[in-house]
C-alpha positions in Angstrom: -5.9 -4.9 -35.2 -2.1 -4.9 -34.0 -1.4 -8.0 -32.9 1.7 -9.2 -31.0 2.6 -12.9 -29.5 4.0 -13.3 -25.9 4.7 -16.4 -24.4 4.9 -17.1 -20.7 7.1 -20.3 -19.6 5.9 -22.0 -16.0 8.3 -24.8 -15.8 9.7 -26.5 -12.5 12.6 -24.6 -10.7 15.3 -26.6 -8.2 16.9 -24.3 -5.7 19.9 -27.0 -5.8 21.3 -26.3 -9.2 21.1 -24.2 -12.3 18.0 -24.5 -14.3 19.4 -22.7 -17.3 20.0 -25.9 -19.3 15.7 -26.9 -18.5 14.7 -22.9 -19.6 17.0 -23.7 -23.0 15.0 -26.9 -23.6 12.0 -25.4 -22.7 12.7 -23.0 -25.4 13.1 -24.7 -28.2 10.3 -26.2 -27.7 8.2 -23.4 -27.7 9.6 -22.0 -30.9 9.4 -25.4 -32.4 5.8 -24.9 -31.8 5.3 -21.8 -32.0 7.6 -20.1 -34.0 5.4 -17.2 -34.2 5.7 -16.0 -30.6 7.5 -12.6 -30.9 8.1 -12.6 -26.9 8.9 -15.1 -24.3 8.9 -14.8 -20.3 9.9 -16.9 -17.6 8.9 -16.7 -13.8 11.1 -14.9 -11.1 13.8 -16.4 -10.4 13.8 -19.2 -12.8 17.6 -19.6 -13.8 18.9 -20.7 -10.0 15.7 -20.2 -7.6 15.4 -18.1 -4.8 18.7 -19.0 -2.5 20.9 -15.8 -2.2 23.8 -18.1 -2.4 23.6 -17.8 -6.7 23.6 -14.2 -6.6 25.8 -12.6 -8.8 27.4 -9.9 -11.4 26.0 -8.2 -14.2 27.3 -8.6 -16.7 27.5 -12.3 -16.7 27.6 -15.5 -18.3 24.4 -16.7 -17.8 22.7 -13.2 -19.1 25.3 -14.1 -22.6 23.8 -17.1 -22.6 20.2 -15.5 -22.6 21.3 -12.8 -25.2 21.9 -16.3 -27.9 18.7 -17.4 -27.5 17.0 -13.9 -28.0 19.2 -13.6 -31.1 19.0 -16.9 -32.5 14.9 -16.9 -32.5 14.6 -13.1 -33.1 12.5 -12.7 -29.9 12.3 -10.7 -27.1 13.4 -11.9 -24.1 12.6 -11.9 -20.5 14.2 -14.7 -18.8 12.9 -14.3 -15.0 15.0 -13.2 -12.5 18.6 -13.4 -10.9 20.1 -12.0 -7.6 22.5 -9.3 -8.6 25.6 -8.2 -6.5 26.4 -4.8 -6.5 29.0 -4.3 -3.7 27.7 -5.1 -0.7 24.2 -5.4 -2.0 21.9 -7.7 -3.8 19.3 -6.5 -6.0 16.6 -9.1 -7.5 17.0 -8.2 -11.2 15.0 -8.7 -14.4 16.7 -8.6 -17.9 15.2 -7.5 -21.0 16.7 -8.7 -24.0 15.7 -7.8 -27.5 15.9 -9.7 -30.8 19.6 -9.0 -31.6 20.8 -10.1 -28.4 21.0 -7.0 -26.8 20.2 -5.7 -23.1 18.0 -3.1 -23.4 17.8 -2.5 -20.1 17.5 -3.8 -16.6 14.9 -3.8 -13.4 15.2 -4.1 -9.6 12.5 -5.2 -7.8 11.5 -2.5 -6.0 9.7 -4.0 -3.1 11.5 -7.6 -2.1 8.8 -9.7 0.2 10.7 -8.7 3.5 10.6 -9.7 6.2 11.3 -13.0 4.4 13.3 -11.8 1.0 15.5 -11.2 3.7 19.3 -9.5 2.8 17.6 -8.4 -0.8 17.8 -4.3 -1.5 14.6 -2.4 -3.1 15.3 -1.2 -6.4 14.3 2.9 -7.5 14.2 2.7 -11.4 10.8 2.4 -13.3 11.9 -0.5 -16.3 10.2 0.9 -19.3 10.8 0.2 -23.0 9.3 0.4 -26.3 9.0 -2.7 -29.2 9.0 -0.7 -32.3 5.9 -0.8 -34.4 3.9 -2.4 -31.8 3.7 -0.6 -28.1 5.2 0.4 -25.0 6.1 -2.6 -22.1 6.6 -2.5 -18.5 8.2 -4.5 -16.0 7.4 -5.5 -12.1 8.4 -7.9 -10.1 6.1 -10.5 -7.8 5.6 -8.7 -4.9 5.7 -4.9 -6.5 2.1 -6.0 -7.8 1.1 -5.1 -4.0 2.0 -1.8 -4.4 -0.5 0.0 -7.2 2.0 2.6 -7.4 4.5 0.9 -9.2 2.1 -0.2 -11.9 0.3 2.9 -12.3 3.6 4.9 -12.5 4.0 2.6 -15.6 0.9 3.1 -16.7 0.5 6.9 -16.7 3.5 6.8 -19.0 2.1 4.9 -21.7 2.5 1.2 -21.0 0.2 -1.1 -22.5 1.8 -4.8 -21.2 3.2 -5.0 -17.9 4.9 -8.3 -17.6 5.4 -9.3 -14.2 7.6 -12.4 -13.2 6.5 -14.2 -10.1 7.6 -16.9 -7.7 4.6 -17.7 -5.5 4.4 -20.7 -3.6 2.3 -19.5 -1.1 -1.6 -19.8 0.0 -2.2 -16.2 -1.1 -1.5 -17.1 -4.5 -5.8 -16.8 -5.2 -5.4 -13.3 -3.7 -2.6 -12.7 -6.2 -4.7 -13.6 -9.4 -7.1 -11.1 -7.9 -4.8 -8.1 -8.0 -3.8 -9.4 -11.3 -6.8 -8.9 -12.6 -7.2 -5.4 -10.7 -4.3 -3.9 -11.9 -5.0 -5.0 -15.3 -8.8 -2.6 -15.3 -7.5 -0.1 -13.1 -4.6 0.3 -15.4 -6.8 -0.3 -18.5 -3.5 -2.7 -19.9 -2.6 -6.4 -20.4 -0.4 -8.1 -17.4 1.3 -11.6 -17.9 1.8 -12.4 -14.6 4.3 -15.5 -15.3 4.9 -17.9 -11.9 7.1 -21.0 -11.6 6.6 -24.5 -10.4 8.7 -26.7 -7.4 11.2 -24.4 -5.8 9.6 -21.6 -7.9 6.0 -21.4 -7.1 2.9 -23.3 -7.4 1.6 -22.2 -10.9 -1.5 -20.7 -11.5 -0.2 -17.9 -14.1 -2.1 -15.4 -15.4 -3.2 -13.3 -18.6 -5.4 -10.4 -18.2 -6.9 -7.9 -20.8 -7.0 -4.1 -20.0 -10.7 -4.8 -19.2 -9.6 -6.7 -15.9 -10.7 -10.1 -17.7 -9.1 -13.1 -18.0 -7.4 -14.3 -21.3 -6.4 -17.6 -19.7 -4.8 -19.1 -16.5 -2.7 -21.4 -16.3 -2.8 -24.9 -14.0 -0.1 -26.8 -11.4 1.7 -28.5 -13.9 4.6 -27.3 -16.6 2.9 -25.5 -19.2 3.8 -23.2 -22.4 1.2 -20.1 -23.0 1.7 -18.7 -25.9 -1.2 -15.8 -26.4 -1.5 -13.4 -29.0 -3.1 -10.1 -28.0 -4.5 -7.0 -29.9 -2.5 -3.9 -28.6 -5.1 -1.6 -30.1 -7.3 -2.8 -27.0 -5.9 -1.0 -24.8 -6.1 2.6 -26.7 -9.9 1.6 -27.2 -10.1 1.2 -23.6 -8.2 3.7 -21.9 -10.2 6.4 -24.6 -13.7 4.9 -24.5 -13.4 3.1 -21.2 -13.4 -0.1 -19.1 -16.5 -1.8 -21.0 -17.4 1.3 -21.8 -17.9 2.5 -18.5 -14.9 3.6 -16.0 -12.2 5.5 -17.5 -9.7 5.4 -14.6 -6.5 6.7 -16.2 -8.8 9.9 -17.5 -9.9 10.3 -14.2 -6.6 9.9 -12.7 -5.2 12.6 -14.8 -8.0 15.0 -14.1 -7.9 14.6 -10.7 -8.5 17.8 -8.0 -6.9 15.6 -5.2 -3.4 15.9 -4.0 -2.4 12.6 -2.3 0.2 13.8 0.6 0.4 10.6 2.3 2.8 10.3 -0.6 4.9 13.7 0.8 7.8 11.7 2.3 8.3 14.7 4.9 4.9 13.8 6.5 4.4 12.2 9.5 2.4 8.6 9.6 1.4 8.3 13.4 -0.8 5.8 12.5 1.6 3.5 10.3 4.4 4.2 12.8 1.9 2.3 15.6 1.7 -0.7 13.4 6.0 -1.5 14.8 8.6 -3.2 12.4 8.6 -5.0 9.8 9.0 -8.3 11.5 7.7 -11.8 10.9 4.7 -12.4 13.1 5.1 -15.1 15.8 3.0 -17.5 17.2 -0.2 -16.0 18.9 0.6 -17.5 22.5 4.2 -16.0 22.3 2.5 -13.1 21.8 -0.2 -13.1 24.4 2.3 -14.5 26.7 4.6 -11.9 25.9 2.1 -8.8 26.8 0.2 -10.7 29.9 3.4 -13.1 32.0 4.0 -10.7 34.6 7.6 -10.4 35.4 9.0 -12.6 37.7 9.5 -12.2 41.5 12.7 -12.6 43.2 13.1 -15.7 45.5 14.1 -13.0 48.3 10.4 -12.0 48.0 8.2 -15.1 47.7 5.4 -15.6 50.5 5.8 -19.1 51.2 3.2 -19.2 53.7 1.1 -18.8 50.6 -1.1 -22.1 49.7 0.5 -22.7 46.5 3.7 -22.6 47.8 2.7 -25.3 50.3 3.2 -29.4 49.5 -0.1 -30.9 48.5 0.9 -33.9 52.0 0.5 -30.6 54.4 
């Protein structure tokens, strides 16, 4: 068995103010706890909460400030999410700190929830990254989860974790553990879906195994999950496969099939007909919309017509 100890966070986030000095506190107590956790994760967004107005630079104080805490418990660290300027754009970024404080690398979301993660740019860069003597990590983001692309593009190149920070306070959130748990057997790896609480979700986090099943979920309410997993699991599983059974990854490698709805070059009638990517409106707008007929000029009204008549003649 190679074991290794991750701990999600799912604390309350307030859009108002920071929420650095809560994740701090929060801390402590976890490796006051459990001072065996080798890695900790918070949900998206944790630090500010999910107003563009906190977006900023990277480097920054607040990412220092996360580097300390990796370095003073000798853990890895993935401390949510913050809106990153770059220019003119803002990326939703991830952080992955290691034990001595440093920034081994960073992720952009590559699929922001538009059309309501409104003014936030996709990311392009795959976050991967190896913990020495234990296994090879991946990061996504919330919404990427939607997207089996992003997490089999991790996969195929050796992941065995994918952590994936999420702010979800939304009713699809059941539909969200579901995909959890999909992505975790089709994938044959762990996921630590981590969500927030208040301004940062509704809760409900998630731990799958790389055979799709649950290792725990979390409730509504502020919780600490520390789990310790056997990363050998996931080599059993992606060489024997899922229960024994499927063996997706094999299957994916061995593959006669070229997908070209992936060519970029190629035309999508179909996906073109579905229009922009717009927030839907109400359904009477929209029936009104296709079925008011357009209206007629005064110059051309009948008024010898009955409804144009008073109701006294």
């Amino acid at each position: 068995m190679k074991s290794f100890s991750i701990a999600g966070i799912q604390m309350h986030v307030n859009a108002s103010h920071s929420n650095v000095p809560a994740m701090k506190h929060k801390l402590d107590v976890l490796m006051s706890v459990y001072p065996w956790v080798q890695m900790v994760v918070y949900s998206e967004l944790c630090a500010f909460g999910p107003l563009l107005y906190y977006a900023q630079d990277f480097p920054n104080p607040t990412e220092a400030e996360f580097q300390e805490l990796a370095k003073k418990y000798k853990i890895w660290l993935v401390p949510g999410t913050m809106f990153r300027k770059q220019g003119d754009q803002i990326f939703n970024t991830a952080s992955v700190i290691n034990p001595d404080g440093e920034v081994v690398g960073r992720y952009d979301k590559m699929f922001p929830f538009l059309p309501y993660e409104v003014g936030v740019q996709g990311g392009d860069q795959f976050m991967i990254w190896d913990v020495p003597d234990v296994g090879r990590f991946g990061l996504t983001i919330c919404y990427d989860m939607w997207f089996p692309e992003t997490s089999r593009t991790l996969a195929v190149q050796g992941a065995e974790v994918i952590i994936h920070p999420t702010l979800t306070g939304s009713i699809d959130r059941d539909i969200e553990l579901s995909l959890a748990q999909a992505t975790a057997a089709c994938n044959q790896c762990f996921i630590f879906d981590i969500n927030g609480l208040g301004d940062g979700g509704t809760g409900r986090s998630i731990v799958c195994g790389p055979d799709g099943r649950v290792l725990y979920q979390a409730g509504t309410g502020p919780e600490l999950i520390p789990i310790e997993i056997d990363m050998e699991r996931v080599q059993r599983s992606r060489e024997n496969g899922v229960l024994r059974l499927g063996q997706p990854l094999k299957s994916f490698r061995d593959r006669t099939v070229h997908f070209d709805v992936y060519e970029r070059e190629r035309s999508l009638p179909y996906l073109d007909s579905l229009g922009g990517l717009i927030k839907p409106e109400r359904m009477e707008n929209l029936y009104n919309a296709l079925h008011t007929p357009p209206p007629v000029p005064p110059e051309e009204l009948d008024l010898e017509q009955p409804r144009y008549k008073k109701d006294s003649e």
